[in-house]
N, C-alpha and C positions, 0 to 999 in steps of 0.2 A: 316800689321795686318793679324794674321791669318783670312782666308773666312770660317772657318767652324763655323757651329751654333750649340750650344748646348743647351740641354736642362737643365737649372740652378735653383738649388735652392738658393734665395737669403734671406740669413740669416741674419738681423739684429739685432743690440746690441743697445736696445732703451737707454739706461743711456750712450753713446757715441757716437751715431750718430747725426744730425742735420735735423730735423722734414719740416725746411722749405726746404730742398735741396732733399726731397724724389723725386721729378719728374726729377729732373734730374738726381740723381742716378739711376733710372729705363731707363731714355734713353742711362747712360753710359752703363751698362748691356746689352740694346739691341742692341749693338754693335756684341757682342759674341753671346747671345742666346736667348734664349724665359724664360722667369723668369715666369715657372710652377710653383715652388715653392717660396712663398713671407711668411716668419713671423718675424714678430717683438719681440721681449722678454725685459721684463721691470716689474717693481711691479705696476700695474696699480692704485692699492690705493693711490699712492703717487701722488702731483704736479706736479713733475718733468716731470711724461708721460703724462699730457693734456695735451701740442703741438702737440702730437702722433693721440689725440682721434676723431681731426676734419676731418682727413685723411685717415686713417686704409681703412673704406671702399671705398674711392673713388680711391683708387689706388691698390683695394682688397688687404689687406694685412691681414693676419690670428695674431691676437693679442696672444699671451701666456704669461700668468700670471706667476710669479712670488716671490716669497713672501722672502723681505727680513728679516732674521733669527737672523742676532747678527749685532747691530747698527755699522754704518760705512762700512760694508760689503753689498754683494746682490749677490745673486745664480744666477744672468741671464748669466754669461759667460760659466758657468757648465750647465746651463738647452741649453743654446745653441751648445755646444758641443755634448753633448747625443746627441741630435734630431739628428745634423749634421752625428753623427756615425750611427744612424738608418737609416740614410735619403741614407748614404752609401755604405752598407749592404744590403741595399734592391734592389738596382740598379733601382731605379725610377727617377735618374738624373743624367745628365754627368759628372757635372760642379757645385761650386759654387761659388757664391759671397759674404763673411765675407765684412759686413760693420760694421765697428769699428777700433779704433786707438789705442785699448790696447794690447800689447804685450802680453796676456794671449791666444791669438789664433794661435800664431807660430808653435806650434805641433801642431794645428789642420788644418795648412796650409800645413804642411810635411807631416803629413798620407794620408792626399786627394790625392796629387804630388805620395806619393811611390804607390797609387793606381791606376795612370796612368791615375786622372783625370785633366780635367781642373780649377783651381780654383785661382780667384780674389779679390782681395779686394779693398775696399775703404775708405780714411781716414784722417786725416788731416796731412798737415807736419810736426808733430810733434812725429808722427806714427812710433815709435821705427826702426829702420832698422834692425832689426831682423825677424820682422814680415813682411816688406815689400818686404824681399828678399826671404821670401818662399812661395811668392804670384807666380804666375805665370807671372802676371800684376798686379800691383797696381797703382789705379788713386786716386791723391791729392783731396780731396773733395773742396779748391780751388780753383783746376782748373776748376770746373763746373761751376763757375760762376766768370769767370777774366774776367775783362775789354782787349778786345784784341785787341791790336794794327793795324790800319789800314796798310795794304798791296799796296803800287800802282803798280797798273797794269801792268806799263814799266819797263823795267828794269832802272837800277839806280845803281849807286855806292855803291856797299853795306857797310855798317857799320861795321867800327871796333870791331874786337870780344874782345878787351881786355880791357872792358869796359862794363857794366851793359847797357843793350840795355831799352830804355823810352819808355816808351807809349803815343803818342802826345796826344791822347787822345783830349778833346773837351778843349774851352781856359777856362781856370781859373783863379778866382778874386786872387789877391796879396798876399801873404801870403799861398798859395794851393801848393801843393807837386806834381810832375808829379808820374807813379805809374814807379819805376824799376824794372825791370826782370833780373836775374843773369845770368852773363858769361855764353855762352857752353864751354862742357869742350870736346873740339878738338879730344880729344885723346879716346871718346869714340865712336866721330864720324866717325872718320878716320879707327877705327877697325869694325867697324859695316860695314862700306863701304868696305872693306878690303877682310872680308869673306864673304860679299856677292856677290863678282865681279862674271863677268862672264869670258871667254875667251876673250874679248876686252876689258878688264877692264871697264868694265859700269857695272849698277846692276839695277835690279827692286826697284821702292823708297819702295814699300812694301815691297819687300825683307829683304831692309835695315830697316825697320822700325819694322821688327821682330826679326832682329839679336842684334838692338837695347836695345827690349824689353829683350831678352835674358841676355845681358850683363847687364843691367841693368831694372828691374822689371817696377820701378816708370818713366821711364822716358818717357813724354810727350812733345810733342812740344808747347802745354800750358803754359808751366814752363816758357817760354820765352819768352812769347808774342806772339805767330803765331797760328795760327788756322789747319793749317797742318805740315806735315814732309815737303810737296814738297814748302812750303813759307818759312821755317826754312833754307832746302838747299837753294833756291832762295837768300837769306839773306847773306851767305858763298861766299867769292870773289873765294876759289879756287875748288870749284865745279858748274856745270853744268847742266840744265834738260834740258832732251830731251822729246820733246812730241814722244809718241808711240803708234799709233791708231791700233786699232785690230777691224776689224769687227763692228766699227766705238765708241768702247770704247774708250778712251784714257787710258794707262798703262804705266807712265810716268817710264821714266830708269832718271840716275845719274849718272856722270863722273866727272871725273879731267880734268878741265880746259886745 
């Protein structure tokens, strides 16, 4: 992951996003930066934004109203947009974060990017790949809250990659499904690691986990059950972590077996 912090404005699409999952979208963001800028857009007269109203100010979010004009339709993707171009323009933030999983923010993911800013989204799986790939990063709003598979400590024979990896998860009565995680697909792995390498063929797992993001926007080690990149490679029989302590940091590297 890239270490720089930006200053982000995080733009939400209240008629798309999900009201109980605001605190953890606000922790995904502070990943990257400080979320100066927080609003929400929705016709507030409606039902639909009371999940929105218990919240707004405990996670200070600036509410903007919205009024839908011709039934079936709603201005919040265009009132979000404007702001976003203002918000641009003004240079009062480096970075944004589109939360929402409608294709209608694609160009507004590409002017941000030709503007040499930072800019994320967040969204459900279902979140067109059009829109995902002009994110910089995009995180599954899934993945904020997956059941994630325990990790043991020792090493162990790792699990066949050609197979949907379980989640043991806690035991469950008869009839209960375990939760599946899909396939890695090897081949994005392998290139990720590939042009990260160094001179000895090892690489920084951050490294790797930004050439990652490169190759592919959305890709989390959530998607698969692990809680980081370094339990994900841990997982892979033909790669290797090296512990690598700096000034008593650990900065883990990654090799071939």
């Amino acid at each position: 992951m890239n270490e720089t912090k930006f200053n982000l404005a995080v733009l939400i699409d209240g008629d798309n996003a999900q009201a109980k999952l605001i605190k953890e979208i606000l922790e995904e963001v502070s990943k990257y930066g400080k979320a100066t800028i927080r609003r929400i857009y929705g016709d507030w007269t409606t039902p639909h934004m009371n999940s929105w109203k218990e919240i707004i100010n405990q996670y200070s979010i600036n509410p903007i109203q919205k009024f839908s004009y011709t039934s079936g339709k709603n201005s919040t993707d265009s009132a979000l947009i404007i702001d976003a171009m203002d918000i641009l323009h003004s240079q009062i933030a480096e970075g944004f974060c589109i939360v929402s999983s409608d294709s209608d923010y694609t160009g507004l993911a590409k002017r941000i990017r030709e503007e040499g800013l930072f800019v994320m989204g967040i969204g459900r799986k279902t979140t067109p790949i059009a829109f995902v790939n002009s994110c910089e990063i995009f995180t599954f709003s899934e993945n904020l809250v997956l059941q994630i598979a325990p990790v043991a400590e020792t090493a162990t024979t790792p699990e066949p990659r050609t197979a949907p990896r379980k989640s043991p998860g806690k035991s469950r009565g008869k009839g209960e499904v375990k939760k599946e995680f899909p396939t890695i697909d090897m081949n994005i792995i392998d290139k990720a690691f590939e042009i990260s390498t160094n001179g000895e063929d090892e690489a920084f797992i951050s490294k790797v986990g930004y050439s990652l993001r490169k190759i592919d926007p959305s890709f989390d080690p959530r998607t698969y059950g692990y809680k980081t990149l370094t339990q994900l490679f841990e997982s892979i029989g033909k790669y290797v972590i090296v512990k690598n302590e700096v000034n008593g940091l650990n900065h883990p590297l990654v090799k071939i077996k």
